[in-house]
N, C-alpha and C positions, 0 to 999 in steps of 0.2 A: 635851148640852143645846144648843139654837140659841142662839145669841148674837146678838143683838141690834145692829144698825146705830146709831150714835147720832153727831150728834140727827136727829132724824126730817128724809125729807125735805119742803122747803116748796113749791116750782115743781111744776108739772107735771110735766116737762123731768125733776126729781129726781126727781120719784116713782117714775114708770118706770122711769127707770135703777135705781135702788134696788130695785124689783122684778126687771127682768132680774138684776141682779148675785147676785140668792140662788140663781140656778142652775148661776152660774158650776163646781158642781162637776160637774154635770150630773146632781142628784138632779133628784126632783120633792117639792110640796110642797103642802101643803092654804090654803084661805087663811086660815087663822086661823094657820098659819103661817107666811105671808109678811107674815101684818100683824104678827105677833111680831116677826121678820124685820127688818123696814123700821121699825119706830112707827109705820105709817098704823092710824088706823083700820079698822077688819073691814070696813065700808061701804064706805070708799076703797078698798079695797083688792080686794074683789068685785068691786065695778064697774070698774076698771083690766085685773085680771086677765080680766074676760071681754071685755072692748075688745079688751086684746093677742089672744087666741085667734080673734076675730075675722078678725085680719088674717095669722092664723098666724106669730105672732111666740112663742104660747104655745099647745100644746095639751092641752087638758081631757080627762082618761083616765077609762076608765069608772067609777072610782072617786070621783070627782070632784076629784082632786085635777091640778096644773098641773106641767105640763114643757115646756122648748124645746120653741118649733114648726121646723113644716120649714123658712117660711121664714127663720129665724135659722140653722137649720143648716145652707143653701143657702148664708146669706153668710159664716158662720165657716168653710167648707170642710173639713165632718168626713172627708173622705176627698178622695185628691188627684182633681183635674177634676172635682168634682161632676157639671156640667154633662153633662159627656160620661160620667158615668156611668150619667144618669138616660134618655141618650137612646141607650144601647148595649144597655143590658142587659135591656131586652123582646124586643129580637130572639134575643140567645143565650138567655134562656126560652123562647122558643118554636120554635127550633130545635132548642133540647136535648128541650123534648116532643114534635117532631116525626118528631126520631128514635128514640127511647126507647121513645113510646108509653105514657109515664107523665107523674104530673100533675109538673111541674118549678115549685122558688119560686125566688126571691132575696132575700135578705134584707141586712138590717142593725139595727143595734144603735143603740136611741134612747132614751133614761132605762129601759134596764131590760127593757126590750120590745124587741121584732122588727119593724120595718117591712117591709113585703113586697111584690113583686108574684108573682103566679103566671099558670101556663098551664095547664087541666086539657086533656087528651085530647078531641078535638071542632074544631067552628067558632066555639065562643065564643074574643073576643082575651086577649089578657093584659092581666090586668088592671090598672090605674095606683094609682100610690103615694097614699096616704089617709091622714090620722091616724086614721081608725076603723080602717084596716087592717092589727092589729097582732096580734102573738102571744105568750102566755108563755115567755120565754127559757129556762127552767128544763124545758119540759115540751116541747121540740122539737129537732129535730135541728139545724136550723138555729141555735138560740138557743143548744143546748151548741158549735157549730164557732166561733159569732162569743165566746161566753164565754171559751172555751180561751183566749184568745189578746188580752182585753180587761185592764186595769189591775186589780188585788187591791181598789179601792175599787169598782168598778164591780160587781165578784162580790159585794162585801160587802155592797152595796145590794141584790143581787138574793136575796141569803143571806136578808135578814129580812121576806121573804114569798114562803115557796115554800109556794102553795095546790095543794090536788089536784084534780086534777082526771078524775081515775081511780085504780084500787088500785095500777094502776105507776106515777102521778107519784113523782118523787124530791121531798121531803119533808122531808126535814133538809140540812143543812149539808154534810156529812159524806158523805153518799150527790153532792150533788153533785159536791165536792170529787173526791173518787172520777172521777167520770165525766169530768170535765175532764181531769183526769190523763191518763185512756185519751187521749181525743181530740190533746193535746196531742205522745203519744206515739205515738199510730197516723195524724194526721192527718187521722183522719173522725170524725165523731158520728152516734149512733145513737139514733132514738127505736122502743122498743114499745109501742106501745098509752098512752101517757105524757097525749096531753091527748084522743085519743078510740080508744077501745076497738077496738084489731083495725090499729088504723092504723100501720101501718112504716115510716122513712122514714130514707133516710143521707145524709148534708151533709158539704160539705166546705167548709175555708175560701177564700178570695180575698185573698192580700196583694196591697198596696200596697209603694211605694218603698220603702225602708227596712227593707220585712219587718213593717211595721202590717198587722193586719190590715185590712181594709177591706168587706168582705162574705163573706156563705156563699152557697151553691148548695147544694140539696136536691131528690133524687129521690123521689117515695112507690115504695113498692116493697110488690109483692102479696106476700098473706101466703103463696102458694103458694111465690113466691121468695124468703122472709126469707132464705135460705141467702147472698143475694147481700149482704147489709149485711157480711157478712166480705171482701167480694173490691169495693168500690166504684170500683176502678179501673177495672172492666169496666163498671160503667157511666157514671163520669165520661170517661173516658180514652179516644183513639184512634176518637172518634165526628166528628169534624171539626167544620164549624157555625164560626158568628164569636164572636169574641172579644171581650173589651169593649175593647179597642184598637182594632177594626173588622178584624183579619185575621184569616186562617183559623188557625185551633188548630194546635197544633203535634204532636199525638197523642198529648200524654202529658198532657191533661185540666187543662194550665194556656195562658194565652194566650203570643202568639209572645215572643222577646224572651226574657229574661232571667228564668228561673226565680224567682229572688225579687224580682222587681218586677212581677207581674201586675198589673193593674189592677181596681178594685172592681167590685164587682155590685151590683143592686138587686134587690130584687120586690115588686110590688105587687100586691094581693088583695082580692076581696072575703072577709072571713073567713066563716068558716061561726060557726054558732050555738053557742058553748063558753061556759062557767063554769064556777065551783069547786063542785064537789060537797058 
């Protein structure tokens, strides 16, 4: 059950704070439960919560409920160098689609969802980071490489709404649980056909310092080539292209420098048109 802040706050000043602080865990939340939350009234509280998202201090998911915005993520620094993550990692997208010749994302992990940019194959650019831009974790390659490797509270938020969104979405708990595992143990995540039909795609993650994860990178892979989702060092690996450090790759499909201190990735995307079936 939510518990309840008390006493409610009276300033402005408090109110808001009192609303950021209900995401301190990094859920999201509706506003009738942040007005639970805080003691503001449902009114105040509406109208606050759509000010903040305004300014991307909060953003409104398509369910309509509210989570950290980017720009709060920007200044809490969810990953190390934000900055120089946001401004590295469209070039190794579209290097990496350059030479692949598949559509390449980069992701990261934001209440639950995938924030992403991508490059599909062509002269359209890659595209920039959105809060409309986002993807079910549960039902992509990308979302099981950054899950693997995220907090047991962060899983367990994503555990109690895994919608389908085709007959191979994973769907219970347990099947995730499952998949994680693998990735965990093999290093790469695999989606088939999971949020649209025929679609293939293998991710692998991006640590940071320490060995946090920090992002994924995801290749779509035709279904003539599914065979290649078992061997995706052939196609992360030994292709060159910049890093998000800004140097050249080191060939073995992590950036230069020290194996377990790559630096994160982003992608940003326009998404294509998905829902739950």
């Amino acid at each position: 059950m939510l518990d309840r802040l008390t006493p409610p706050p009276r300033s402005l000043i408090s109110r808001v704070a009192a609303i950021l602080s209900t995401f301190s865990a990094g859920s999201s939340h509706s506003v009738t439960e942040i007005a639970h939350l805080t003691g503001l009234p449902v009114s105040t509280a509406h109208r606050l919560t759509a000010e903040l998202a305004s300014w991307q201090l909060l953003n409104r998911t398509t369910d309509g409920r509210y989570e950290v915005g980017l720009a709060l993520q920007r200044l809490h620094g969810d990953v190390s160098d934000t900055s120089a993550l946001y401004e590295r990692a469209p070039h190794m997208v579209s290097d990496l689609c350059e030479v692949t010749q598949r559509r390449a994302r980069l992701g990261v992990l934001r209440g639950g969802r995938v924030v992403y940019i991508e490059k599909q194959v062509g002269s359209r650019p890659v595209t920039r980071f959105c809060p409309d831009a986002v993807l079910p974790a549960h039902a992509t390659a990308l979302g099981k490489a950054l899950l693997a490797f995220s907090p047991r509270e962060t899983v367990a938020s994503v555990e109690q709404k895994l919608a389908a969104y085709t007959e191979c979405t994973l769907t219970s708990p347990e099947q995730l649980r499952l998949a994680l595992h693998f990735v965990r143990r093999t290093r790469r995540a695999v989606s088939r056909g999971e949020l649209f039909p025929g679609d293939v795609a293998v991710a692998v993650p991006v640590f940071g310092p320490g060995g946090v994860v920090a992002a994924a990178l995801e290749l779509e892979v035709a279904l003539a080539d599914a065979a290649e989702v078992d061997a995706p060092a052939g196609l992360f690996g030994g292709r060159g292209g910049r890093g998000l450090g800004g140097e050249e790759g080191n060939g073995d499909g992590r950036d230069g420098g020290e194996a377990e201190s790559s630096h994160g990735c982003l992608l940003l995307g326009t998404p294509r048109e998905w829902g739950p079936r």
